[in-house]
py3Dmol code that shows the C-alpha trace and the ligand (Angstrom):
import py3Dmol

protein = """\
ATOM      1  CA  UNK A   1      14.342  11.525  10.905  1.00  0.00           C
ATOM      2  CA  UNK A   2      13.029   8.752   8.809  1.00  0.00           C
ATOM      3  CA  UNK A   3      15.045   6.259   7.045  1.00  0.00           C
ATOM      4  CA  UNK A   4      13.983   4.625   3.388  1.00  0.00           C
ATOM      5  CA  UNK A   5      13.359   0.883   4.596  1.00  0.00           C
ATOM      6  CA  UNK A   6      15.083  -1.776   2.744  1.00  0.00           C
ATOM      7  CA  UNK A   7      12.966  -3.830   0.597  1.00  0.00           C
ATOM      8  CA  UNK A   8      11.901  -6.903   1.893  1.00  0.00           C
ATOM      9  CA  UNK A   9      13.088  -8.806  -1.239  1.00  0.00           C
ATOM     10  CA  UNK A  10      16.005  -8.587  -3.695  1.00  0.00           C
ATOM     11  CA  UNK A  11      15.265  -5.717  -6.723  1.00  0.00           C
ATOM     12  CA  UNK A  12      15.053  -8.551  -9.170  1.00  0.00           C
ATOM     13  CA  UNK A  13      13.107 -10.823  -7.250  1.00  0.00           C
ATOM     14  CA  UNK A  14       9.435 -10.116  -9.018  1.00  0.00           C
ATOM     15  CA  UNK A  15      10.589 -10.065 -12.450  1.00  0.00           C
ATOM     16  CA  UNK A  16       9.100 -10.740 -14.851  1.00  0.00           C
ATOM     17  CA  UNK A  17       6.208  -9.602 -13.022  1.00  0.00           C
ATOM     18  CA  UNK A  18       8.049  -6.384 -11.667  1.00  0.00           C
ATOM     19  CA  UNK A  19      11.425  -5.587 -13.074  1.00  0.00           C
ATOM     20  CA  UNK A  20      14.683  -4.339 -11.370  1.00  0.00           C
ATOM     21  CA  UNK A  21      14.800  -1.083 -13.121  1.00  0.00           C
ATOM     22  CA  UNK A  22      11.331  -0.608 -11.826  1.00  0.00           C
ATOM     23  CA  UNK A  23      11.892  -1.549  -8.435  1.00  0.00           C
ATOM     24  CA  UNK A  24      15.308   0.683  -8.300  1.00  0.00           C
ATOM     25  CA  UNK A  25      13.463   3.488  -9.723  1.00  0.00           C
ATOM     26  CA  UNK A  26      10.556   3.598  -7.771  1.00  0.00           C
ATOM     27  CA  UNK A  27      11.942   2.525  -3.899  1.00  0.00           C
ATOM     28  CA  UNK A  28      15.715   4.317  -5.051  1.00  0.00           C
ATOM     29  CA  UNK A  29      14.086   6.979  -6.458  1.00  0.00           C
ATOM     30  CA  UNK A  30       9.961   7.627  -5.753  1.00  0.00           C
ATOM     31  CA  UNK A  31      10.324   6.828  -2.162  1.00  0.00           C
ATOM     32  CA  UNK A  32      13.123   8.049  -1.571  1.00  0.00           C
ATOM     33  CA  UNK A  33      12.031  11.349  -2.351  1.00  0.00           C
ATOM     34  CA  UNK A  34       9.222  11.143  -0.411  1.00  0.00           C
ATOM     35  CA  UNK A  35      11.084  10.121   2.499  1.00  0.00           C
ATOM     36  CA  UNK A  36      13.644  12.858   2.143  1.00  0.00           C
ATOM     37  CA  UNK A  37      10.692  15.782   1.545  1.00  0.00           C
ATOM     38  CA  UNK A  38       9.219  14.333   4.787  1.00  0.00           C
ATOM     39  CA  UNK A  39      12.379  14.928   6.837  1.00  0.00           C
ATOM     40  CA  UNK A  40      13.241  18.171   5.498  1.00  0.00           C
ATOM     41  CA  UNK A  41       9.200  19.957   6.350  1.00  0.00           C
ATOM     42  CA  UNK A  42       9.817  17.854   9.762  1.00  0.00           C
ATOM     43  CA  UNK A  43      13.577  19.752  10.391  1.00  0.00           C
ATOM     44  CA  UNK A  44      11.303  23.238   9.975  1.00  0.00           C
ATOM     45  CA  UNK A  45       8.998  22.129  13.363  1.00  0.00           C
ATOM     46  CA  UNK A  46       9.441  21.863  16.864  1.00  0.00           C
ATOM     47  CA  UNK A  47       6.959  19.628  17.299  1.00  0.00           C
ATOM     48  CA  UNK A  48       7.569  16.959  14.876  1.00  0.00           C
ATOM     49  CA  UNK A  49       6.171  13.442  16.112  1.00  0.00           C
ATOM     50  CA  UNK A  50       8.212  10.120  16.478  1.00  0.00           C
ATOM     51  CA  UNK A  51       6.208   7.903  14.512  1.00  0.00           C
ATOM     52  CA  UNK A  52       5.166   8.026  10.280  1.00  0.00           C
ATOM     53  CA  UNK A  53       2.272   7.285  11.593  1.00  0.00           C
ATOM     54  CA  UNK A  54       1.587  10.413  13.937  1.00  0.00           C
ATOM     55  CA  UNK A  55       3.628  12.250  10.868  1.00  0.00           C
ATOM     56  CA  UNK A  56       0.551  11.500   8.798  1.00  0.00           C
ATOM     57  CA  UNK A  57      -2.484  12.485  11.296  1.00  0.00           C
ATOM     58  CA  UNK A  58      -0.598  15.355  12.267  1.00  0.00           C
ATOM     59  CA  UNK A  59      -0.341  16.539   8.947  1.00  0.00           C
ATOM     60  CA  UNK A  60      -4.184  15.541   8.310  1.00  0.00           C
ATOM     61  CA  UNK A  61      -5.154  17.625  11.264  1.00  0.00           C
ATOM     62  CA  UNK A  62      -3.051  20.635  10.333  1.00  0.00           C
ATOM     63  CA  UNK A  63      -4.266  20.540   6.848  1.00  0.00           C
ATOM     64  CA  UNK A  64      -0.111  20.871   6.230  1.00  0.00           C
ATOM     65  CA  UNK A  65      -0.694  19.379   2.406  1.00  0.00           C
ATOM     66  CA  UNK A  66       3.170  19.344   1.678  1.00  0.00           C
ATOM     67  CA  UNK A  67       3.987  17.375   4.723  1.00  0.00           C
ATOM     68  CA  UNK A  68       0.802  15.408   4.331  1.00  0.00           C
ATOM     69  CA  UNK A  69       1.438  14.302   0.236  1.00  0.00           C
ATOM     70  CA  UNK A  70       5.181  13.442   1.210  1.00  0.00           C
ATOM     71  CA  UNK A  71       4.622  11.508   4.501  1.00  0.00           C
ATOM     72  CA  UNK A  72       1.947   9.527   3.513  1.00  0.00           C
ATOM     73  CA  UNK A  73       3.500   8.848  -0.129  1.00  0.00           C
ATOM     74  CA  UNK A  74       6.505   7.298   2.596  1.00  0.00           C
ATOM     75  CA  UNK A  75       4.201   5.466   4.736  1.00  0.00           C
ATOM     76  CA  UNK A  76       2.059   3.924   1.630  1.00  0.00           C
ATOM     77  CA  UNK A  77       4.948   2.878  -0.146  1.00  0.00           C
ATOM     78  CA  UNK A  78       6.654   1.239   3.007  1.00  0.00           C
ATOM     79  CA  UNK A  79       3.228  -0.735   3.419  1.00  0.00           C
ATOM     80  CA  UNK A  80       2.893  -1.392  -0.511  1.00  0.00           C
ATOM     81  CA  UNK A  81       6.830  -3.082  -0.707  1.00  0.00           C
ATOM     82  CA  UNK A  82       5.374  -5.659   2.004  1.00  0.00           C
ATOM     83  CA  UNK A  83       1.925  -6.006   0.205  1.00  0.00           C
ATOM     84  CA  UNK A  84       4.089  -7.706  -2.449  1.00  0.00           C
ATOM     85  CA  UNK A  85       6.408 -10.852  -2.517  1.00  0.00           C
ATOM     86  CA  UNK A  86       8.355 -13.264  -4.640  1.00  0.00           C
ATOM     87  CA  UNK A  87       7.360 -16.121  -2.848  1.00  0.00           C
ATOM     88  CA  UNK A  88       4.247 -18.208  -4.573  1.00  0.00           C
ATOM     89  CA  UNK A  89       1.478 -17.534  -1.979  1.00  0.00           C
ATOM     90  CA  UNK A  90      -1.706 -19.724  -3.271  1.00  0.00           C
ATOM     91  CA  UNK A  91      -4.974 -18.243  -1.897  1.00  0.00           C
ATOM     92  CA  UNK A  92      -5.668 -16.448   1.254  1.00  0.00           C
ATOM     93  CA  UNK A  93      -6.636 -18.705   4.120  1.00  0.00           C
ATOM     94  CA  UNK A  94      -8.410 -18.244   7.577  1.00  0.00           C
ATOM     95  CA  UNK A  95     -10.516 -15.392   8.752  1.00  0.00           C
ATOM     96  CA  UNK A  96      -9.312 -12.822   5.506  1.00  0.00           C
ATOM     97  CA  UNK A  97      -9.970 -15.692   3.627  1.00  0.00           C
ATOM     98  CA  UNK A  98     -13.722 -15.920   4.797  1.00  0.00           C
ATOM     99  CA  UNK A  99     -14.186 -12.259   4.983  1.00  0.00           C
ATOM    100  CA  UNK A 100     -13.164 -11.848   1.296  1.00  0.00           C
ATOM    101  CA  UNK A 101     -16.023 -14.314   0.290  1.00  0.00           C
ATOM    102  CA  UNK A 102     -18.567 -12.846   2.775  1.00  0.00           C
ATOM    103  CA  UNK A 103     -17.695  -9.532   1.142  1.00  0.00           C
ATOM    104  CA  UNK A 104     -17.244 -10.955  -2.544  1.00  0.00           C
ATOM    105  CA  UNK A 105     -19.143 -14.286  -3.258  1.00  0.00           C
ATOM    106  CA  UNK A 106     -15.466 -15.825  -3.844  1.00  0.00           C
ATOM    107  CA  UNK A 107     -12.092 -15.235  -5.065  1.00  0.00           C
ATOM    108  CA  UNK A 108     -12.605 -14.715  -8.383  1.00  0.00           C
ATOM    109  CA  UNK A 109     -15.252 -12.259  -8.392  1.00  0.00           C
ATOM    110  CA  UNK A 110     -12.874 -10.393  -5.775  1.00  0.00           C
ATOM    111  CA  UNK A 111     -10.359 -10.380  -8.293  1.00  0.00           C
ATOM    112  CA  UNK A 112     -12.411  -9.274 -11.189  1.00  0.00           C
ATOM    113  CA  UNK A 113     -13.717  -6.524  -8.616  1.00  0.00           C
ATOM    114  CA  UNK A 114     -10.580  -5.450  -8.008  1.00  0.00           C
ATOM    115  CA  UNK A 115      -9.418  -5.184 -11.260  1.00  0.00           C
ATOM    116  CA  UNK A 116     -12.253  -3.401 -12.449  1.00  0.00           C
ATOM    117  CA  UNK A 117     -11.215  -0.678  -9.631  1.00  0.00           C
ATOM    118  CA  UNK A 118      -7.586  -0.502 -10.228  1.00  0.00           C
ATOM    119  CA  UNK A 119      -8.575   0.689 -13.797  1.00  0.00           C
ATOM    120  CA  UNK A 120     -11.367   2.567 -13.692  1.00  0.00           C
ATOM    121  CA  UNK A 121      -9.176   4.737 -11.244  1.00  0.00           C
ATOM    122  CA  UNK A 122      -8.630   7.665 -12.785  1.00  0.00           C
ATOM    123  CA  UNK A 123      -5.148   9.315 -12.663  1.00  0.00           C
ATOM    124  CA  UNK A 124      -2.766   8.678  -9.446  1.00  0.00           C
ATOM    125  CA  UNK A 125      -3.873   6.630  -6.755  1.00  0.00           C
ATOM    126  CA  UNK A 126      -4.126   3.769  -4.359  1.00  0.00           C
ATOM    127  CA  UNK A 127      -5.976   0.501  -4.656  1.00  0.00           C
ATOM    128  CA  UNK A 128      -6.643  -0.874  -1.052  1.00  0.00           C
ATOM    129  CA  UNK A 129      -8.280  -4.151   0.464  1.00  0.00           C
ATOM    130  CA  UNK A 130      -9.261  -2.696   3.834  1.00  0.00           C
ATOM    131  CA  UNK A 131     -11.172  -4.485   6.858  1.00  0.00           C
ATOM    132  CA  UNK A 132     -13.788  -1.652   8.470  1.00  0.00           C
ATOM    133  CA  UNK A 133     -14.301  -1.998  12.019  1.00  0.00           C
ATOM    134  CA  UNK A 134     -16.947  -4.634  12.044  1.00  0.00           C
ATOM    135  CA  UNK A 135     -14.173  -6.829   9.987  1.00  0.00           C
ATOM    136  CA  UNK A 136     -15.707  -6.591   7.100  1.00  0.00           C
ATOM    137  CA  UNK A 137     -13.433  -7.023   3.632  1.00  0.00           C
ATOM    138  CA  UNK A 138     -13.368  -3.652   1.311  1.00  0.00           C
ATOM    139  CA  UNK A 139     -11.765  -2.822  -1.731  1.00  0.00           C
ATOM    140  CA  UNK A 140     -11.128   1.353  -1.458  1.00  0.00           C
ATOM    141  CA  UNK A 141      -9.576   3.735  -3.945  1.00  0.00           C
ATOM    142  CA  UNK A 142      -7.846   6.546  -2.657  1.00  0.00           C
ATOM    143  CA  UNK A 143      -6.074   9.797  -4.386  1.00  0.00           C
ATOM    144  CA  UNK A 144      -2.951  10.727  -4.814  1.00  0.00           C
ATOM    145  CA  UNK A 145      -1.428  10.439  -1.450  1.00  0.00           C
ATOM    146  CA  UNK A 146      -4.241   9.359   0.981  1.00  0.00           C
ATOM    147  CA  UNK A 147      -4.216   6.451   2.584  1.00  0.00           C
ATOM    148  CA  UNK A 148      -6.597   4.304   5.660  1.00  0.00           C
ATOM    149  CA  UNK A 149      -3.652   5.540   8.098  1.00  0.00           C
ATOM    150  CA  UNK A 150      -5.084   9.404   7.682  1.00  0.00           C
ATOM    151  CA  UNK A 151      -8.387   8.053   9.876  1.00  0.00           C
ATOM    152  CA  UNK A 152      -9.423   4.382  12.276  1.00  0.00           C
ATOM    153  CA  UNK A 153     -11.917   3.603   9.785  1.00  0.00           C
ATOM    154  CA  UNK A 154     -10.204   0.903   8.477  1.00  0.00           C
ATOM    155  CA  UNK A 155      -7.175  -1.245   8.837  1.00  0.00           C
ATOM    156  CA  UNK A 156      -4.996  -1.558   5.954  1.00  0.00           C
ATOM    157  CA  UNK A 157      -4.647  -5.474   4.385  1.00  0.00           C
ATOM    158  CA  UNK A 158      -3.365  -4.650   1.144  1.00  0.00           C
ATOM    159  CA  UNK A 159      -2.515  -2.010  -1.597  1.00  0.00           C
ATOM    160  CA  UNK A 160      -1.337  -1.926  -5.402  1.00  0.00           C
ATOM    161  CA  UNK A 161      -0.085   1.238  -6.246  1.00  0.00           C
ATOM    162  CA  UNK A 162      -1.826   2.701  -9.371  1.00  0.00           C
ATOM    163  CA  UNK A 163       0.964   5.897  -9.996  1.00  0.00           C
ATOM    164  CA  UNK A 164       1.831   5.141 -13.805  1.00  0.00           C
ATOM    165  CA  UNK A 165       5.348   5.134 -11.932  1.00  0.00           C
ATOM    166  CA  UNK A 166       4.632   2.108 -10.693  1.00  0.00           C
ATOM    167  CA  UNK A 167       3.967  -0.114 -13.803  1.00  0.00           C
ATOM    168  CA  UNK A 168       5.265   2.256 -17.057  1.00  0.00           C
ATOM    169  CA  UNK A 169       8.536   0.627 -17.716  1.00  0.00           C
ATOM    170  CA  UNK A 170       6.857  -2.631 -17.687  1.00  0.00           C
ATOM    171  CA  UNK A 171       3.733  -2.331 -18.664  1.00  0.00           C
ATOM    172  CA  UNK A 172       3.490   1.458 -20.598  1.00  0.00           C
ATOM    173  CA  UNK A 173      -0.182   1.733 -20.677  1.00  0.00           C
ATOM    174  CA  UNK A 174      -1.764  -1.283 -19.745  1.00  0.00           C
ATOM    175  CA  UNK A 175      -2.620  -0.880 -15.910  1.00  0.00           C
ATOM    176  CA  UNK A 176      -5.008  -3.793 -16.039  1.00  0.00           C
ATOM    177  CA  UNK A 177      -1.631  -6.353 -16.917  1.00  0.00           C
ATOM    178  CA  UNK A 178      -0.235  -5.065 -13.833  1.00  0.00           C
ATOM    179  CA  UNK A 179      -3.084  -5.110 -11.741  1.00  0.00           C
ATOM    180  CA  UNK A 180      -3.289  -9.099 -13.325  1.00  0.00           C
ATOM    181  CA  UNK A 181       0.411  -9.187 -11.994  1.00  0.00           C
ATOM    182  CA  UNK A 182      -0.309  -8.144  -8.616  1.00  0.00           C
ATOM    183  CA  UNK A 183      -3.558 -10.033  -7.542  1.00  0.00           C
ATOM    184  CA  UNK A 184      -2.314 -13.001  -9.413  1.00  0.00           C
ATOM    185  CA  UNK A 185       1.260 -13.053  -8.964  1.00  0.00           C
ATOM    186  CA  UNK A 186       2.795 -10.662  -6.521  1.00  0.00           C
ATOM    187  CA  UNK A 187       0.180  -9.796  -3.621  1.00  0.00           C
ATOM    188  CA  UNK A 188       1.582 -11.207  -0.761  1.00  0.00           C
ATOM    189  CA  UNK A 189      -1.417 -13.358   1.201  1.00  0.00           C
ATOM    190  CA  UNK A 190       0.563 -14.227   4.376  1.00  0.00           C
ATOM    191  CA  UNK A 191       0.973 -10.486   5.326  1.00  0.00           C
ATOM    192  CA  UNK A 192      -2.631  -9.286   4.189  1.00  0.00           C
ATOM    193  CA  UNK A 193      -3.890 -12.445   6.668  1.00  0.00           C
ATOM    194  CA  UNK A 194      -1.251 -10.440   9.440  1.00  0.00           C
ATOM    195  CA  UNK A 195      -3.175  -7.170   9.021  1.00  0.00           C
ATOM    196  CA  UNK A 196      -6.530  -8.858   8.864  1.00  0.00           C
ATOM    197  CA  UNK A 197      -5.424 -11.048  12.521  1.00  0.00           C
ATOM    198  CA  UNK A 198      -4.612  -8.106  13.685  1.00  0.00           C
ATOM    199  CA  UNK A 199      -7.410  -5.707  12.601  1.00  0.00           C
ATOM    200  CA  UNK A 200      -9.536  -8.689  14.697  1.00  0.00           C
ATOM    201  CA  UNK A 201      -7.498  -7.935  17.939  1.00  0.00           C
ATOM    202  CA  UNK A 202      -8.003  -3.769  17.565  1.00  0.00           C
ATOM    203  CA  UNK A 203      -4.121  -3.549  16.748  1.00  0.00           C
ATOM    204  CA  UNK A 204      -3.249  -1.380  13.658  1.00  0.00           C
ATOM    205  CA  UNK A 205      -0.624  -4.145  12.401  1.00  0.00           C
ATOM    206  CA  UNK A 206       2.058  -3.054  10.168  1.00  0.00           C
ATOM    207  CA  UNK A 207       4.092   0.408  11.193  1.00  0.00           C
ATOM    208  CA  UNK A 208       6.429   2.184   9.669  1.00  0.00           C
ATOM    209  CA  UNK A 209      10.230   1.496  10.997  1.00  0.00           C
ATOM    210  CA  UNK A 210      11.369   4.140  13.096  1.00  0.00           C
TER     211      UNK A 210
END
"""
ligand_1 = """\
1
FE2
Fe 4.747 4.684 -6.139
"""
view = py3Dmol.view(width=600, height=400)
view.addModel(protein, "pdb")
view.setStyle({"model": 0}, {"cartoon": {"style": "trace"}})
view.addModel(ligand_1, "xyz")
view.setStyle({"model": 1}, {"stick": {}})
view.zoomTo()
view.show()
């Protein structure tokens, strides 16, 4: 049985950026839904895996699309709490920091790229900065519930989530102010620079508690 992780700040920590009522509603709430749902299809197996992680391919392999939606909805949102932080981060540095301006010219056109992404994304979704297997940076939109941990062909650096749950109370409409919000105020460098170290060593980096 999986447990809704704590978040790795206080509620109110990323206002005005992110408010408490969001952050209550969507981890008290969103997630915890999804992390209930996931427990409940695993009680109805006998062969229910360990790990979110082997919840997720399992689920992909089985084409199980209830188990799948609700597991990785869990896992993404465990990964996108972390992807975010109240601390004032600067710009990446090191190796992320060079493959983002391999992969983009420089920071700003990765921002503007990733904007432009996270809203032309149509409906519910994922925006993710990924790192393929030759280390290369990527930005990736994904549907729904999919996410990089349903295949190895990438590793996971970064994600906004782009559910109107995610920005309505504070933002209503206007996706692009909270995709400004995120890549200018929230997204948390010092883990995405983790994920890319660890991408570099062939390690998958963040997991889900269990
Ligand atoms: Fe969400």
């Amino acid at each position: 049985m999986f447990k809704l992780l704590d978040l790795p700040f206080d509620a109110a920590a990323l206002e005005p950026h992110m408010s408490r009522d969001t952050l209550n509603t969507h981890h008290g709430k969103h997630h915890a839904a999804y992390i209930n749902k996931t427990n409940a299809f695993l009680k109805e197996r006998s062969n229910a895996p360990a790990t979110l992680e082997e919840v997720v391919l399992l689920a992909r392999r089985e084409n199980d699309k209830k188990l799948f939606n609700n597991a990785a909805q869990a896992w993404n949102h465990g990964f996108f709490w972390h992807s975010l932080t109240p601390e004032a981060q600067g710009e990446p540095q090191g190796a992320l920091r060079g493959a983002i301006e391999k992969a983009f010219g420089d920071l700003k056109t990765f921002g503007l790229e990733a904007k432009a992404k996270g809203e032309g994304h149509f409906a519910s979704g994922w925006l993710w900065l990924v790192a393929d297997r030759s280390g290369a940076a990527q930005l990736v939109d994904l549907h729904d519930a999919d996410t990089p941990v349903a295949d190895d062909t990438y590793t996971p650096l970064s994600v906004c989530d782009l559910w109107e749950h995610a920005y309505y109370l504070d933002y209503k409409n206007e996706r692009g102010r909270f995709l400004d919000a995120y890549l200018n105020s929230l997204i948390n460098w010092r883990f995405a620079e983790r994920q890319y170290e660890a991408a570099q060593r062939g390690e998958r980096g963040w997991t889900y508690p269990v």
